[in-house]
PyMOL commands that place a pseudoatom at each C-alpha (Angstrom):
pseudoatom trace, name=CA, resn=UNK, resi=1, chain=A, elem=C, hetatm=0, pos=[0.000, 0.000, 0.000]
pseudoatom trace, name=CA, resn=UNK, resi=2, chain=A, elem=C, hetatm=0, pos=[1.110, 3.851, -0.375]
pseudoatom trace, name=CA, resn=UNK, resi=3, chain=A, elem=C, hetatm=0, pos=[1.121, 5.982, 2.143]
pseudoatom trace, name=CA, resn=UNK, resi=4, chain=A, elem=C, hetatm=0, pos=[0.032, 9.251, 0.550]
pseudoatom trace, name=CA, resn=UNK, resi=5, chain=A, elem=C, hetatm=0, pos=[2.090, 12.478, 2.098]
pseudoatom trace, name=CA, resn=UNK, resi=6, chain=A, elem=C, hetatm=0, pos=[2.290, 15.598, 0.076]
pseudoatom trace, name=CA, resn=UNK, resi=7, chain=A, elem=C, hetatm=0, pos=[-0.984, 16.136, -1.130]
pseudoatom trace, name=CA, resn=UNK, resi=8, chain=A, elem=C, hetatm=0, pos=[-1.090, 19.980, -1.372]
pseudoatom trace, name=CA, resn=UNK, resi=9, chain=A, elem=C, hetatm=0, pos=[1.667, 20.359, -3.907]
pseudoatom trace, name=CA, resn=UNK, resi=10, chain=A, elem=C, hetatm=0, pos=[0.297, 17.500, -6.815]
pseudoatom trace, name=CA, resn=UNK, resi=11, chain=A, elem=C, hetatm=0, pos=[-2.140, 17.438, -9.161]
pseudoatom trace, name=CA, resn=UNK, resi=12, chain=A, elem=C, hetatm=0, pos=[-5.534, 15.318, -8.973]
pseudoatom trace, name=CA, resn=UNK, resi=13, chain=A, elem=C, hetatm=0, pos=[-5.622, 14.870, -12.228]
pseudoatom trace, name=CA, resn=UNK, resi=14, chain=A, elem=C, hetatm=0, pos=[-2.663, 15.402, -14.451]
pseudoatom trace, name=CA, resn=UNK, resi=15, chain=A, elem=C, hetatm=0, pos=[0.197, 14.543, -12.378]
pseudoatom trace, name=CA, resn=UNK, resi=16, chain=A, elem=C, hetatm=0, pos=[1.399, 10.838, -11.842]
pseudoatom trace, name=CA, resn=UNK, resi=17, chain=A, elem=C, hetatm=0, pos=[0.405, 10.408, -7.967]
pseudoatom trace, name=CA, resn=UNK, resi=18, chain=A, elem=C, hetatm=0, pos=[-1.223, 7.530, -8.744]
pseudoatom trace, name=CA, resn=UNK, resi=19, chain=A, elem=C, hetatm=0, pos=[0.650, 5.726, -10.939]
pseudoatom trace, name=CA, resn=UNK, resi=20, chain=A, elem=C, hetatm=0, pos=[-0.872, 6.612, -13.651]
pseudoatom trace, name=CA, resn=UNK, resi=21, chain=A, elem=C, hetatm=0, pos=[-2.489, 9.869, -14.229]
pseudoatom trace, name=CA, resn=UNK, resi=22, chain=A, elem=C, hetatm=0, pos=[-6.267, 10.079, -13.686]
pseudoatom trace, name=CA, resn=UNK, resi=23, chain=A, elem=C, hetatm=0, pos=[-7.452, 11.217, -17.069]
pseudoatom trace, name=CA, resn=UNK, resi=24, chain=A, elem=C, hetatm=0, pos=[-5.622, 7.649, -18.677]
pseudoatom trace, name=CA, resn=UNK, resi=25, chain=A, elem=C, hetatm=0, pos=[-7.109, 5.778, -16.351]
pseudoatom trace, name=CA, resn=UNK, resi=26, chain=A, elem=C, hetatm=0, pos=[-10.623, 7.601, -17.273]
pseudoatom trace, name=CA, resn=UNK, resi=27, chain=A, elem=C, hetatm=0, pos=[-10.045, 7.653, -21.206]
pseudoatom trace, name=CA, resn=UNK, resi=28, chain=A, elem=C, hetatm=0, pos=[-9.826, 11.160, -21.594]
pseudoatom trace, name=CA, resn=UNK, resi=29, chain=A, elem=C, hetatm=0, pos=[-8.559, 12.486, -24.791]
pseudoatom trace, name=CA, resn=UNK, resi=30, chain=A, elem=C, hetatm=0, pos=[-5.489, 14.236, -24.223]
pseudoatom trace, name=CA, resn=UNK, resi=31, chain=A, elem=C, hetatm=0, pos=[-6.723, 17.474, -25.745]
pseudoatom trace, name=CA, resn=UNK, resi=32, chain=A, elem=C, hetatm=0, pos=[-9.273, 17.802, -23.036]
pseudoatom trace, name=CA, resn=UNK, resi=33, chain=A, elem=C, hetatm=0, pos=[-6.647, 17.207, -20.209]
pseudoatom trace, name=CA, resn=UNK, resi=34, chain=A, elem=C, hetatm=0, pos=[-5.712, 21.196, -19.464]
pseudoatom trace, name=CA, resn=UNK, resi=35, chain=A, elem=C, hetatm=0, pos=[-9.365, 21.836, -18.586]
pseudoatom trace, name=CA, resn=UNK, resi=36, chain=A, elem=C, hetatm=0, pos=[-8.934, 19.807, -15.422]
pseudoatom trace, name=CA, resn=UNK, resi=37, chain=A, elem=C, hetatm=0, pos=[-7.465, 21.390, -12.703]
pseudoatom trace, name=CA, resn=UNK, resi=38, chain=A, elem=C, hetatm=0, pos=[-7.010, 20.898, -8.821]
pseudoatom trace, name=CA, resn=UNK, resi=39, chain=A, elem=C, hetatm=0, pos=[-5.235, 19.454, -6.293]
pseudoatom trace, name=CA, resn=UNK, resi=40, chain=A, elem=C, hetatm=0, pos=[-5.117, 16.244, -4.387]
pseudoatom trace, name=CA, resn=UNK, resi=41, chain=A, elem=C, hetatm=0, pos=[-5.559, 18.065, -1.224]
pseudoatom trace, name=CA, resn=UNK, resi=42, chain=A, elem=C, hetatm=0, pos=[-9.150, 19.839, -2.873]
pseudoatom trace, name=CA, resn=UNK, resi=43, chain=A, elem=C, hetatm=0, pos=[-10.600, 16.243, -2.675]
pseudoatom trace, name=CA, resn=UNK, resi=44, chain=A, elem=C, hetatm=0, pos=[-9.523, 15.240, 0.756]
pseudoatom trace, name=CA, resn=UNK, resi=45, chain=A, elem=C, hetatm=0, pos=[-12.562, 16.136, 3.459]
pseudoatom trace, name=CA, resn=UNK, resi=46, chain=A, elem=C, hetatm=0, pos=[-11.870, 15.375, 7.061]
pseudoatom trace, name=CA, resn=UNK, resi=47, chain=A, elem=C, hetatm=0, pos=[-8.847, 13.136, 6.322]
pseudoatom trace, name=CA, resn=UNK, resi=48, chain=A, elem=C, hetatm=0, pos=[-11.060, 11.117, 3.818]
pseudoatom trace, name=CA, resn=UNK, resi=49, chain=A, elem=C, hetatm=0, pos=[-10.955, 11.078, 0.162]
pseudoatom trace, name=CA, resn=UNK, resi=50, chain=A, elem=C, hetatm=0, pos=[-13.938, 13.218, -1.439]
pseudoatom trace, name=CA, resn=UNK, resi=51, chain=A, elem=C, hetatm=0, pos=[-14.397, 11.560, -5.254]
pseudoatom trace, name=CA, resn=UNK, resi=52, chain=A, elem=C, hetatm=0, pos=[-17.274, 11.129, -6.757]
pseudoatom trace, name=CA, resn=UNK, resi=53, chain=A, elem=C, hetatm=0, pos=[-19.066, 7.886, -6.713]
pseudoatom trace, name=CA, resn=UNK, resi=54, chain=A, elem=C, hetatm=0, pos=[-18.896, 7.982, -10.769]
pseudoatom trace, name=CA, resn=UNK, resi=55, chain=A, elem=C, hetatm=0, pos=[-14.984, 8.170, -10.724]
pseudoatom trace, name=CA, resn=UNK, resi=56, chain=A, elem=C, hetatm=0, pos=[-15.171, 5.603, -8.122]
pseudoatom trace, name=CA, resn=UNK, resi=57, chain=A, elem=C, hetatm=0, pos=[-17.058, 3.076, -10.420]
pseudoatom trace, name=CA, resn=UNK, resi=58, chain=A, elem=C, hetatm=0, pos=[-14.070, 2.801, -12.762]
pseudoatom trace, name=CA, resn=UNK, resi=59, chain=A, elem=C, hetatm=0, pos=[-12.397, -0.821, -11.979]
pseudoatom trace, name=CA, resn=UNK, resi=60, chain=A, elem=C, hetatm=0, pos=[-8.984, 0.642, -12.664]
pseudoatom trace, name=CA, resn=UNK, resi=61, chain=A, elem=C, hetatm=0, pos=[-9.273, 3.416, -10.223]
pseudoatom trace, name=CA, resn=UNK, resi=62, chain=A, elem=C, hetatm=0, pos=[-11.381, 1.776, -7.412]
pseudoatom trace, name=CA, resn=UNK, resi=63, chain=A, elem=C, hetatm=0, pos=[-8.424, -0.436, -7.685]
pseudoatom trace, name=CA, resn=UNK, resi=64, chain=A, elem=C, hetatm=0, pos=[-5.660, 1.965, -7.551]
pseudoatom trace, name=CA, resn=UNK, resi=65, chain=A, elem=C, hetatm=0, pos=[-7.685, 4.250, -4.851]
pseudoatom trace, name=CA, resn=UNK, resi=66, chain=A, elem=C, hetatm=0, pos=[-7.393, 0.905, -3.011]
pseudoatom trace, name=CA, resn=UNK, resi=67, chain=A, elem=C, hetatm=0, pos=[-4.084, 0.883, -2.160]
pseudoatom trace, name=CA, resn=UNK, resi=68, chain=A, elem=C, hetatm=0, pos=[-3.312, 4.637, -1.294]
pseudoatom trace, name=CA, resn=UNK, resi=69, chain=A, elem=C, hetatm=0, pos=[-3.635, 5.238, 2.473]
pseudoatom trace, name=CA, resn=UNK, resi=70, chain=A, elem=C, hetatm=0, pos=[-4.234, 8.550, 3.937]
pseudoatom trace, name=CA, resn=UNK, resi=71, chain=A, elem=C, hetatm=0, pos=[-2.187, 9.216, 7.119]
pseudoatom trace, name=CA, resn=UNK, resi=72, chain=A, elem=C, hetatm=0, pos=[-4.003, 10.812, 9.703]
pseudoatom trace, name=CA, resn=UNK, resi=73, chain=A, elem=C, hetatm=0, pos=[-0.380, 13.309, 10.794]
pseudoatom trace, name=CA, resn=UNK, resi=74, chain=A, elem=C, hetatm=0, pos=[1.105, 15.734, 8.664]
pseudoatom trace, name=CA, resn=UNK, resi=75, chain=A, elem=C, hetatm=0, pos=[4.056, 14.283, 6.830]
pseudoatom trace, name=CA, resn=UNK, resi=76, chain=A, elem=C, hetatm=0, pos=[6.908, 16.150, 5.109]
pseudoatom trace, name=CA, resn=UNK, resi=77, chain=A, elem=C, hetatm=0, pos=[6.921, 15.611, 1.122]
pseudoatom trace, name=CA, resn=UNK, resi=78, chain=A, elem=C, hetatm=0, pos=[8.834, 12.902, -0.238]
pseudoatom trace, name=CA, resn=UNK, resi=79, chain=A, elem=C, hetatm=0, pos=[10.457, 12.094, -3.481]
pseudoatom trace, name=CA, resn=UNK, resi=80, chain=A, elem=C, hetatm=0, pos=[10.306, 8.472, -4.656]
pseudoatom trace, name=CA, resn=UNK, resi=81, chain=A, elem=C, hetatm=0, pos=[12.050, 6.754, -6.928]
pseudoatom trace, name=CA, resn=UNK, resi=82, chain=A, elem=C, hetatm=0, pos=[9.788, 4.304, -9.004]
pseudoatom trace, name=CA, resn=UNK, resi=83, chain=A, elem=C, hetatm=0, pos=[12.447, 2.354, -10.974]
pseudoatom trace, name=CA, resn=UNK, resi=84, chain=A, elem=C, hetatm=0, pos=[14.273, 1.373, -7.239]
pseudoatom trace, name=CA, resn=UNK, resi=85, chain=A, elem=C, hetatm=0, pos=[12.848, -1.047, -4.906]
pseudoatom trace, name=CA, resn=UNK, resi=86, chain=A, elem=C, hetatm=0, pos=[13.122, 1.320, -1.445]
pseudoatom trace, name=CA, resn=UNK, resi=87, chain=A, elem=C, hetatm=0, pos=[11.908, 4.720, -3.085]
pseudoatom trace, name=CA, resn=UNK, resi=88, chain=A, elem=C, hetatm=0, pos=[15.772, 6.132, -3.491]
pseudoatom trace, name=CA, resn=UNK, resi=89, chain=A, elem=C, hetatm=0, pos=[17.664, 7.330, -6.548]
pseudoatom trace, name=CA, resn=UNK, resi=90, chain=A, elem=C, hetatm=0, pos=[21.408, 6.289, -6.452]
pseudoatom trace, name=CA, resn=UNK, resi=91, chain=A, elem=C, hetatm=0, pos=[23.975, 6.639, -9.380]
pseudoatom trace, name=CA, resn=UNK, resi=92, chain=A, elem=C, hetatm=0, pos=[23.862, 2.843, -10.286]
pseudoatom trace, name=CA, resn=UNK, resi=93, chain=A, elem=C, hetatm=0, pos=[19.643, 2.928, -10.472]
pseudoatom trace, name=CA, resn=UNK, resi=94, chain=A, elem=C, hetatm=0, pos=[19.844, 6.180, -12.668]
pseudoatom trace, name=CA, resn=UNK, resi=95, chain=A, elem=C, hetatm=0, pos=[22.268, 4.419, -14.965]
pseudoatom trace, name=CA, resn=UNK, resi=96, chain=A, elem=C, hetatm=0, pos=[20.071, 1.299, -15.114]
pseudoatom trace, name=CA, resn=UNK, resi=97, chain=A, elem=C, hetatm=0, pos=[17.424, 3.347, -16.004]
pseudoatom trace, name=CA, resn=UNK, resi=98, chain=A, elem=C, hetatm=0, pos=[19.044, 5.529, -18.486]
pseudoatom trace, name=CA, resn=UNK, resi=99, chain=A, elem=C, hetatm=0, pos=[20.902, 2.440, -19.752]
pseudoatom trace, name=CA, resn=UNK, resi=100, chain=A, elem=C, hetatm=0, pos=[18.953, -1.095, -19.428]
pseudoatom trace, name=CA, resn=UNK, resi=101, chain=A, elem=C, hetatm=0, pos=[21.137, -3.888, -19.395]
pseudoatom trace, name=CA, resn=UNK, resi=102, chain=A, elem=C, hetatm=0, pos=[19.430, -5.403, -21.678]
pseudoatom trace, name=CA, resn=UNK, resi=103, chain=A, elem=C, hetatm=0, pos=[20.597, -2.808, -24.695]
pseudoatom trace, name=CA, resn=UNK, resi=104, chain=A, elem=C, hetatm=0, pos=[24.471, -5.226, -24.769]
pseudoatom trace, name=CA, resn=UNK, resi=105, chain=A, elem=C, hetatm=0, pos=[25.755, -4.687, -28.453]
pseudoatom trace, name=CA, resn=UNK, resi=106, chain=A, elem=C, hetatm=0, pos=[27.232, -7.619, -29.985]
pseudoatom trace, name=CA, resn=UNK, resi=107, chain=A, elem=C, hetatm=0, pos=[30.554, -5.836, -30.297]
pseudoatom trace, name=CA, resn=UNK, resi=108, chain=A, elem=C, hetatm=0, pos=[32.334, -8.989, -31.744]
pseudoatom trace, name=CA, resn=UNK, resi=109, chain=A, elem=C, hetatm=0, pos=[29.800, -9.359, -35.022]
pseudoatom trace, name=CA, resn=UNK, resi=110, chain=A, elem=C, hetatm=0, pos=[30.112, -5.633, -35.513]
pseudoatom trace, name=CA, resn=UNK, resi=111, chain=A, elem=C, hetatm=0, pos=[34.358, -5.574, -35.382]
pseudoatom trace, name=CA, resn=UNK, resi=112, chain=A, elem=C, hetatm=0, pos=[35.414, -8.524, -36.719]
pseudoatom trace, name=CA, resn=UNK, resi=113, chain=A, elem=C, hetatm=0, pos=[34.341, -9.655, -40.053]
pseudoatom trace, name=CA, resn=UNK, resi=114, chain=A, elem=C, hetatm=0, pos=[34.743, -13.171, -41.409]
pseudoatom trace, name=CA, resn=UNK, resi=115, chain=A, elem=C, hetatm=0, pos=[36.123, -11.812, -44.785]
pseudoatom trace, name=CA, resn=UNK, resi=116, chain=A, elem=C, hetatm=0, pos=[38.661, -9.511, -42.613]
pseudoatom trace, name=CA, resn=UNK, resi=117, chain=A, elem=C, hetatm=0, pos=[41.698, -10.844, -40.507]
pseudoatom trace, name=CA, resn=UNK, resi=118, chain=A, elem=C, hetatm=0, pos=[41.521, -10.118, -36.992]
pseudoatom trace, name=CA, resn=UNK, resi=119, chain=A, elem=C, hetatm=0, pos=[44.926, -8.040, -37.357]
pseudoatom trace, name=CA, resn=UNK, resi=120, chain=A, elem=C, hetatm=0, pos=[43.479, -6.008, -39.498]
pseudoatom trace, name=CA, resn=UNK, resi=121, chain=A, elem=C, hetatm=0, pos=[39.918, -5.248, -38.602]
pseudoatom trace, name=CA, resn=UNK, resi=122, chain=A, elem=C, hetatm=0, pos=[40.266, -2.012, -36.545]
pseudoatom trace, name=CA, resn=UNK, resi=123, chain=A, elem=C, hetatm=0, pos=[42.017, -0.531, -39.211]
pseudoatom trace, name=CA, resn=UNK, resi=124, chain=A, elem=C, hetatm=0, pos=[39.144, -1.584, -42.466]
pseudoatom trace, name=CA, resn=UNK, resi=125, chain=A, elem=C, hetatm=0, pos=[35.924, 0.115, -41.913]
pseudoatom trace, name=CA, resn=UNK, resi=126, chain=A, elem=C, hetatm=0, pos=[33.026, -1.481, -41.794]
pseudoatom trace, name=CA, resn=UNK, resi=127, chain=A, elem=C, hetatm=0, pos=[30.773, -0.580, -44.557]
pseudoatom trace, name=CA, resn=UNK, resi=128, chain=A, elem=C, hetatm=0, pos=[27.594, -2.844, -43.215]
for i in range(1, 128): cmd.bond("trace and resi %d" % i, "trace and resi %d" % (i + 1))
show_as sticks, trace
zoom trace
């Protein structure tokens, strides 16, 4: 489950509290999307969320709504990290992300040519 923290500064429904934004997980056409304004914190009443039973209907946010938890303190905001498992950015989870592992190059097919001898295969260039 989340714990939600930070309400006042986000979005309801065009920034990616959620997971998703809102308006994908409603089908709205994109072009539509700047007419929708607030704040997460204009649909929180009492320490409760305020959303209308309509939005509420939709399976993919009932389930989503499901596993955000409203504390009942103030918290501090917090930046997360999606791509890391424990919320943090490092260097080497940056790089993974920037870089996947899987995007490995088969260097030796794109050096060494069977028509070309080894010796000489840095020095020929490869007109593939």
């Amino acid at each position: 489950m989340d714990c939600w923290h930070g309400r006042k500064k986000f979005l309801f429904w065009t920034d990616n509290w959620l997971g998703e934004l809102w308006l994908d997980l409603l089908q709205v056409a994109p072009h539509f999307h700047d007419s929708f304004d607030g704040t997460v914190a204009d649909v929180i009443l009492n320490g409760r969320w305020n959303i209308p039973q309509e939005v509420l209907n939709v399976p993919q946010v009932a389930a989503r709504m499901g596993t955000v938890v409203l504390p009942n303190y103030h918290l501090s905001d917090l930046l997360v990290w999606s791509q890391s498992s424990d919320g943090k950015l490092s260097a080497k989870n940056a790089l993974s992300f920037l870089r996947p592992i899987d995007a490995i190059l088969p260097w030796a097919d794109i050096i060494w040519m069977s028509c070309i001898p080894p010796s000489h295969s840095f020095l020929v260039p490869n007109a593939r």
